[in-house]
C-alpha positions in Angstrom: 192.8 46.0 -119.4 189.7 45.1 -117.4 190.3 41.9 -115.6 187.5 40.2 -114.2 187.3 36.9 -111.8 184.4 36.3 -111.1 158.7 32.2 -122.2 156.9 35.5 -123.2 155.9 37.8 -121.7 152.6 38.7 -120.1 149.8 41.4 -121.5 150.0 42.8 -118.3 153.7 43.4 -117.6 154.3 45.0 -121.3 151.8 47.7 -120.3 153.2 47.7 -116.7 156.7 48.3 -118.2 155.7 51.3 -121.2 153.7 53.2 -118.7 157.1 53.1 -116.5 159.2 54.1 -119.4 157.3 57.5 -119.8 157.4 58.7 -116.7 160.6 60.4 -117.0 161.7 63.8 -115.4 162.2 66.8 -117.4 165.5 68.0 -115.3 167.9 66.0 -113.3 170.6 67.1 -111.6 174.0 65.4 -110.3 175.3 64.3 -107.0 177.9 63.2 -105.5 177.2 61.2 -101.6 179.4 59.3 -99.3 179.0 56.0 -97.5 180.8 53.4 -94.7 181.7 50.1 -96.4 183.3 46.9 -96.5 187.3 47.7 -97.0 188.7 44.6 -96.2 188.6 40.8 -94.9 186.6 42.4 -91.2 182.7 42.2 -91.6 182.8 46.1 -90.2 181.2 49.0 -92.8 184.0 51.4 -92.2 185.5 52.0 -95.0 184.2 56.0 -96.6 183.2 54.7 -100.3 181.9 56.9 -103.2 178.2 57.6 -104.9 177.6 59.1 -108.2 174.2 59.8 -109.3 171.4 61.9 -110.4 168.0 63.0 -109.3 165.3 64.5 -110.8 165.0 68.5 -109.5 161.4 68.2 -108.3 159.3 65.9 -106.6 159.9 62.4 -104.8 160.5 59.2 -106.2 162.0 55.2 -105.8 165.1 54.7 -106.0 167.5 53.2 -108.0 171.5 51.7 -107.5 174.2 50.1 -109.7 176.9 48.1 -108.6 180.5 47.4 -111.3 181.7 44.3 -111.8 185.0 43.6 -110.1 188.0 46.0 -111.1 185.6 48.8 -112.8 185.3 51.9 -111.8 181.9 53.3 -110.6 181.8 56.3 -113.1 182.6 54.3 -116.4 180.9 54.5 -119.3 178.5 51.8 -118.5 177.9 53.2 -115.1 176.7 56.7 -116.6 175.0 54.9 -118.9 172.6 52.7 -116.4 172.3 56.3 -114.5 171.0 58.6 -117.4 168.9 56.0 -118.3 166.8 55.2 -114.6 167.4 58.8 -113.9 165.2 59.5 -117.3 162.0 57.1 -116.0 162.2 59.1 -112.7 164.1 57.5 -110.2 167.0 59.0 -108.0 169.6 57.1 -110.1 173.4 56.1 -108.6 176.0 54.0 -109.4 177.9 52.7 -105.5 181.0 52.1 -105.4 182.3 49.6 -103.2 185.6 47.4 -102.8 185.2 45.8 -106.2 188.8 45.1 -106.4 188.9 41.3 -105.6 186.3 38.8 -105.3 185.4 36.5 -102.9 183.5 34.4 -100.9 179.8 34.0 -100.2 180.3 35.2 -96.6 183.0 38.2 -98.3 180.4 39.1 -100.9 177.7 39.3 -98.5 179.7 42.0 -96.4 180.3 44.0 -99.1 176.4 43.6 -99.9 175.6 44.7 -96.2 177.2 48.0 -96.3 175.4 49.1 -99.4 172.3 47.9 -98.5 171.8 47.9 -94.9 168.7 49.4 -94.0 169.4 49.4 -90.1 172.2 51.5 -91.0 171.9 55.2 -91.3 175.8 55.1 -92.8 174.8 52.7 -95.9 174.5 53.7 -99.0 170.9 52.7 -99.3 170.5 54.7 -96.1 172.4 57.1 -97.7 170.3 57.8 -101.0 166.8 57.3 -99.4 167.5 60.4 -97.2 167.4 62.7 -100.1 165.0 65.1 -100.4 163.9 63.8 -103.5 164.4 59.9 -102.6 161.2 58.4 -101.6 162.0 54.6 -101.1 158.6 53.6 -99.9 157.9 53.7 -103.8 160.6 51.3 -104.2 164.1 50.3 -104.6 165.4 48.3 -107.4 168.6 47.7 -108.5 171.3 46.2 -111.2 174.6 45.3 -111.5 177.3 43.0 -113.4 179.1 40.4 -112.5 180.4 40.9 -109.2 178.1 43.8 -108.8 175.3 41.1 -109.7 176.0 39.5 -106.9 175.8 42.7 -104.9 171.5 43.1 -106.4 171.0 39.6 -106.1 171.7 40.0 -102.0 170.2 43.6 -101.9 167.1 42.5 -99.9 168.8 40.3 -97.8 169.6 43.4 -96.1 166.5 45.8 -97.2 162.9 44.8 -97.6 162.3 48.0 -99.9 164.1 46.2 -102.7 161.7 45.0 -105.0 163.0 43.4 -107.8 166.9 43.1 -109.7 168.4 42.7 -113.3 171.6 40.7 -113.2 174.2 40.7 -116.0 177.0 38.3 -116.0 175.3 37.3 -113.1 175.8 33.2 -111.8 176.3 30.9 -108.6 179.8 29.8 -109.1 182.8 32.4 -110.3 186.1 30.0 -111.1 186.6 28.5 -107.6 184.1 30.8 -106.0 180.8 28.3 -105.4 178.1 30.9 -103.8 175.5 28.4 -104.4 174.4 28.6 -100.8 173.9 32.7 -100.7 172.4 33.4 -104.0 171.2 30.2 -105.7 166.9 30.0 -105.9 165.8 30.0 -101.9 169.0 30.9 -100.4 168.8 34.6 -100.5 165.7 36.9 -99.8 165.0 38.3 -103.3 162.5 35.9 -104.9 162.9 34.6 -108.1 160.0 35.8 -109.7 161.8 39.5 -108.8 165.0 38.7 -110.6 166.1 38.8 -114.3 169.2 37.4 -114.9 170.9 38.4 -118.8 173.8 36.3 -119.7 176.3 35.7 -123.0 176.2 32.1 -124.6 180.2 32.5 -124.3 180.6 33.6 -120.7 183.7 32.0 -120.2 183.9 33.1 -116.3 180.5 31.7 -115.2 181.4 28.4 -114.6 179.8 25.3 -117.0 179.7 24.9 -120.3 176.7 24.9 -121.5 176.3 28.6 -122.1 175.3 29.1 -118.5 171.9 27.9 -119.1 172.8 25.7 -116.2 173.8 28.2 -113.8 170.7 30.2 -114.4 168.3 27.2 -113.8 170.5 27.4 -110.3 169.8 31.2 -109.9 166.6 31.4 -110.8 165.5 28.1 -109.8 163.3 28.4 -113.8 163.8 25.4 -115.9 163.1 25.6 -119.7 164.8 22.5 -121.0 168.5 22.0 -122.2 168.4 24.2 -125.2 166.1 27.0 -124.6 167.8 30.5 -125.1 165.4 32.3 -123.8 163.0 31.4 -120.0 161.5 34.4 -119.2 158.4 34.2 -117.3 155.2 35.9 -118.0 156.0 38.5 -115.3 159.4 38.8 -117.0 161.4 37.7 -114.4 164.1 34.4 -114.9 166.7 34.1 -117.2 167.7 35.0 -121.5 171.1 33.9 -123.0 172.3 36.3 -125.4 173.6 34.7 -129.0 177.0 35.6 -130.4 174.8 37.2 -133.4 172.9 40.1 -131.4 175.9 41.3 -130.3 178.1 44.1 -132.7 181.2 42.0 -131.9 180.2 38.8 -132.5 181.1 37.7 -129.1 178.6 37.3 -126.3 180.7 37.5 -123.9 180.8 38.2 -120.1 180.8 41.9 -121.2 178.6 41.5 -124.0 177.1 44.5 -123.5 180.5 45.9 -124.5 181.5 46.4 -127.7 184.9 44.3 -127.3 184.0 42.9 -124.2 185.5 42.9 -120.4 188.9 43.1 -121.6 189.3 45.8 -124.8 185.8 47.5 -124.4 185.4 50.3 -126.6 181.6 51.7 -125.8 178.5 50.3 -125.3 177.1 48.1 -127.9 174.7 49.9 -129.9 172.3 47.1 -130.0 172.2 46.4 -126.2 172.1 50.2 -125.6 169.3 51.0 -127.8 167.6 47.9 -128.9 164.2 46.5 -127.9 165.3 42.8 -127.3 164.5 40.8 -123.9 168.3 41.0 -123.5 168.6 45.4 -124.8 168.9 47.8 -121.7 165.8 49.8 -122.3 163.4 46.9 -121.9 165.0 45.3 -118.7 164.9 48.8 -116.7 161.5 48.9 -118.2 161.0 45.8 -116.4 162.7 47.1 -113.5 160.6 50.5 -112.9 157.5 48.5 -112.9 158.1 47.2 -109.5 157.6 51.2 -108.3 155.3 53.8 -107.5 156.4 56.7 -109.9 
């Protein structure tokens, strides 16, 4: 069982976002990396945690990281999935892993967030990944991740100006009796929000409201569409989209909804979110994502 605590858009992006979809490499090939990390309730990184990803075999390019949600494992299904797929637009693609196994504070979360991304730091895992041969991250660093690992994008360039924009899934300012309001809400973190797209279920029942997180994601984003709008993506296509129960396979927009049976009995990835062409589908927020780099 996974257990987890936790507008249109413009003429100009659309193009923006194609043009980055076909710039894919013919070969790729695996890796495996280590980095130093936040292991426990200390604000040291020294913790050895592991990277899984995969690079394209010629040529430099930006790169690309993935953080789970808490309790998942860095090389599930949905982290292979996010890799083949940013891998295949030409990035040097990797899911981190990280101590995932509780959550936390604002001041814990932003720990864990510092040892990924810590620029300063030639044991991080940003450090880690940009010293590849085929890493170039003055083209750009953009990242993703869900719930918890949401958290961990949303706070990526607190620590490292190369980060140019995030995609957040499951992704909120207040987790149960976690509030992190004042390190990730609009103008408390360094990302702007103009550089983060946030993708949540209408029955995300661990963001905390009721009012199918539209609310938090007015917090997040600091983008306000009304009290029944679905959908506040700006012409950039940055803000926020709440997925409905029926665009999901399982009838259940969930936390996990890109899950087919959610966080807790996930089966695969939903076929619609996998390989739709939806504001809320996979392929057109990495889209979104690559057109914040150089290819």
């Amino acid at each position: 069982m996974r257990i987890f605590f936790h507008c249109s858009v413009g003429v100009g992006f659309l193009v923006s976002a194609l043009l980055a979809g076909t710039t894919a490499s013919a070969q790729s090939a695996s890796f495996t990396a280590s980095y130093s990390g936040n292991g426990g309730s200390s604000s040291s990184c020294s913790t050895s945690y592991n990277i899984m990803g995969k690079e394209p075999t010629s040529g430099t390019h930006p790169v690309f990281i993935w953080t789970v949600g808490t309790g998942e494992s860095y090389t599930d299904e949905l982290s292979t999935t996010f890799v083949n797929a940013m891998v295949s637009r030409g990035f040097v693609a990797a899911s981190v892993q990280y101590n995932s196994g509780t959550f936390g504070s604002g001041t814990t979360l932003s720990r864990r967030a510092k040892c990924i991304y810590d620029a300063s730091s030639t044991a991080s895992a940003v450090s880690k990944l940009c010293a590849r041969a085929t890493a170039d991250c003055s083209k750009g660093v953009v990242v993703a991740g869900l719930s918890q690992g949401s958290i961990m994008a949303d706070l990526a360039r607190n620590f490292d100006a190369r980060v140019r924009a995030a995609y957040g899934t499951g992704d909120g300012v207040k987790y149960s009796i976690y509030d992190l309001n004042s390190v990730v809400a609009n103008g408390n973190r360094s990302l702007p929000s103009d550089r983060l797209r946030v993708i949540n279920g209408n029955r995300d029942t661990f963001l905390a409201g009721s009012d199918q997180t539209r609310t938090s994601n007015q917090k997040l984003t600091g983008f306000n569409c009304g009290s029944t709008a679905l959908s506040c993506l700006q012409p950039n296509g940055s803000g926020w989209y709440i997925v409905s129960d029926t665009q999901v396979q399982d009838g259940q927009a969930d936390h996990c909804y890109m899950l087919v049976g959610g966080c807790t009995s996930p089966t695969g990835n939903d076929p619609n979110w996998v390989n739709g062409a939806e504001p809320w589908s996979m392929n057109p927020n990495l889209d979104w994502l690559a057109s914040f780099t150089t290819p």
